[in-house]
N, C-alpha and C positions, 0 to 999 in steps of 0.2 A: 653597684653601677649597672643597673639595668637598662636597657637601651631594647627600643622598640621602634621598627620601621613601617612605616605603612604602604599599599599602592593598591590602586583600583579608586580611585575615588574618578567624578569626571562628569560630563553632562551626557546626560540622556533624556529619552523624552515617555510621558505615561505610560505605566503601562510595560516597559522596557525592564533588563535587568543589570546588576553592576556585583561583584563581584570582591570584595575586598578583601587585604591580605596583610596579616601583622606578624612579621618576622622579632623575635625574642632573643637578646643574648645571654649566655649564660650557658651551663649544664644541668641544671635541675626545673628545665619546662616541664616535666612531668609531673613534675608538683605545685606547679604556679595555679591559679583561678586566674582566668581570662574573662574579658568583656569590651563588649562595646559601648560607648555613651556619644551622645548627638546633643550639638546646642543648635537652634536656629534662631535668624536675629531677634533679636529682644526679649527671647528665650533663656530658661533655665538649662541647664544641663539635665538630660538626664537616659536615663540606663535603656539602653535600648536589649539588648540581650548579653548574657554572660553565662561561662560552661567552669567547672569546677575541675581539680584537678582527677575526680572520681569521673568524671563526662555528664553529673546534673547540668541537663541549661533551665534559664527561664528566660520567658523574653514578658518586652511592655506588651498589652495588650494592646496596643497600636499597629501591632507588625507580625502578631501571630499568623501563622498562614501563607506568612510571605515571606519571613525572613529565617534565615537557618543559620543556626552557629557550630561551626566544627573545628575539629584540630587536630594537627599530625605532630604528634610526637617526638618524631625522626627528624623532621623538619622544621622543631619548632617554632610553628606558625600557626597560627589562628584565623579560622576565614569567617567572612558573611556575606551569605549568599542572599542578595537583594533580591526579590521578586514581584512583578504588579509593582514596581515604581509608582507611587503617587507626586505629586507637587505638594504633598505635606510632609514627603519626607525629606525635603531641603532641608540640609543641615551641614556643617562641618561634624565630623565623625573622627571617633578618637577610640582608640586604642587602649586597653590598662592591663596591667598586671598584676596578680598581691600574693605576693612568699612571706609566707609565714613569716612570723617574728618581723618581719623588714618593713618599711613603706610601700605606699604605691604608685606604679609607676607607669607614666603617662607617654603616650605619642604627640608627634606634632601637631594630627589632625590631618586628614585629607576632604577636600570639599564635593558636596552631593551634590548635582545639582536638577531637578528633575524639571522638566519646561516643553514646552509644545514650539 
């Protein structure tokens, strides 16, 4: 029963940054892999950055340069630091988690929305 909250999502405009923030339940975030994934409309889903429970990230080559995946332990919570906002990074944006042996486990999504 993992449960994942999200918050930072929200409109901004080019160019701007947003900040988002994925709180984990549980006692073993220290060994979860974390990531982000983004669908925008009539879009696939897909992986926009993730950090392993060692601290490997990768991210898509769409958002290298821009975009930063971190995590506190203490608190476990996973952030991404948005930067250079484009209007191609509209998207709803989601949260995941994956513990070993277990499923993986999804947030509700918070929306991007970047516009002039």
């Amino acid at each position: 029963q993992v449960q994942l909250v999200e918050s930072g999502g929200g409109l901004v405009q080019p160019g701007g940054s947003l900040r988002l923030s994925c709180a984990v339940s549980g006692r073993i975030f220290g060994i979860t892999d974390m990531g982000w994934f983004r669908q925008a409309p009539g879009k696939e889903r897909e992986l926009v950055a993730s950090i392993t429970r060692g601290g490997t990230t990768n991210y898509a080559d769409s958002v290298k340069g821009r975009f930063t995946i971190s995590r506190d332990n203490a608190k476990n919570t996973v952030y991404l630091q948005m930067n250079s906002l484009k209007s191609e990074d509209t998207a709803v944006y989601y949260c995941t988690s994956k513990r070993a042996y277990l499923p993986r486990s999804w947030g509700q999504g918070t929306q991007v929305t970047v516009s002039s």
